[in-house]
C-alpha positions in Angstrom: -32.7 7.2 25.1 -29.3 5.5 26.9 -29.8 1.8 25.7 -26.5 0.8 27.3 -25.1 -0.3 24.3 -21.5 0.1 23.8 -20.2 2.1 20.8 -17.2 0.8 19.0 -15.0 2.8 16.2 -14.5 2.2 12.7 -11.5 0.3 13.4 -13.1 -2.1 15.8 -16.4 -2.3 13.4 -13.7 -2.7 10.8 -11.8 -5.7 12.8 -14.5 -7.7 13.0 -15.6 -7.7 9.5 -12.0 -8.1 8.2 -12.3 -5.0 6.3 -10.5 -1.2 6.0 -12.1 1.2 8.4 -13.2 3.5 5.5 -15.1 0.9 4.2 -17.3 1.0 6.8 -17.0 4.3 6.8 -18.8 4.1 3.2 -21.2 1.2 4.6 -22.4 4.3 6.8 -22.6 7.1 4.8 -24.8 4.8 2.5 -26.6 3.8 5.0 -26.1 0.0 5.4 -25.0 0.4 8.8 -26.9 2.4 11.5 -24.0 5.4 12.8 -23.7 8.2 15.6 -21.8 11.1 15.4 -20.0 12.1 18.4 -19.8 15.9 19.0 -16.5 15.7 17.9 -17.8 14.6 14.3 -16.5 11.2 14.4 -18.6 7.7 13.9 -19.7 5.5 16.5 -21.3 2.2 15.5 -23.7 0.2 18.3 -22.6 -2.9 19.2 -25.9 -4.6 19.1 -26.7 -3.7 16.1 -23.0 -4.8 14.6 -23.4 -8.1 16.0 -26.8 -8.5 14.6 -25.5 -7.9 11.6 -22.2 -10.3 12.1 -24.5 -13.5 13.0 -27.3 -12.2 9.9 -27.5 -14.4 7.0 -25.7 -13.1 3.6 -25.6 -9.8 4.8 -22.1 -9.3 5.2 -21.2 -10.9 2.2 -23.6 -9.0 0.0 -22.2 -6.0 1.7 -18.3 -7.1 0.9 -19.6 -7.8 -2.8 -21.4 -4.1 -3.5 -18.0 -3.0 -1.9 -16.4 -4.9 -4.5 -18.1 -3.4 -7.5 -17.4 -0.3 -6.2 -13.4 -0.5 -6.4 -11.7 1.3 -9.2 -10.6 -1.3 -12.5 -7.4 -1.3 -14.0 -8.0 0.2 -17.1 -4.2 0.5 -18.3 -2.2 3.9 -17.8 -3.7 7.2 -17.4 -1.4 8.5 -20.3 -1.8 6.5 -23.2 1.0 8.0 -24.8 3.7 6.7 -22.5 6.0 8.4 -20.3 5.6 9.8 -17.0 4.2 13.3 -17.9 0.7 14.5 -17.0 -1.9 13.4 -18.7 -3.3 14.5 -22.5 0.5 15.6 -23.4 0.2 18.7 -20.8 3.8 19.6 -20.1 
């Protein structure tokens, strides 16, 4: 089922949507983007179907915002009571 279609790497998928590699690494393994494993393991993304999805309408930006939501808040130090120690008083 060779379509011809070049396979690019995280890092070029990640290029062209101005984003970290591991994003799209995340985008895979929730399956917004269509992946291949080599038999090394690694991902391999078809270029048709990335450029479909660069010239789609909203998509990538409704992708970039779930990523958003997803990122950690601030929420202030993991030791409330100061210092540099681990957390809960543990010393």
């Amino acid at each position: 089922m060779d379509t011809g279609d070049r396979l690019l790497t995280p890092g070029e998928v990640a290029a062209l949507f101005r984003v970290d590699p591991k994003t799209v690494t995340r985008w895979a393994a929730a399956g917004r983007i269509g992946s291949i494993r080599t038999p090394g393991g690694h991902r391999r993304f078809r270029e048709s179907e990335v450029k479909a999805l660069l010239e789609g309408d909203g998509v990538i930006e409704e992708m970039r915002e779930d990523d958003a939501a997803n990122k950690p808040r601030n929420t202030g130090p993991a030791n409330p009571g100061g210092g540099y120690g681990p957390p809960n008083g543990l010393r």
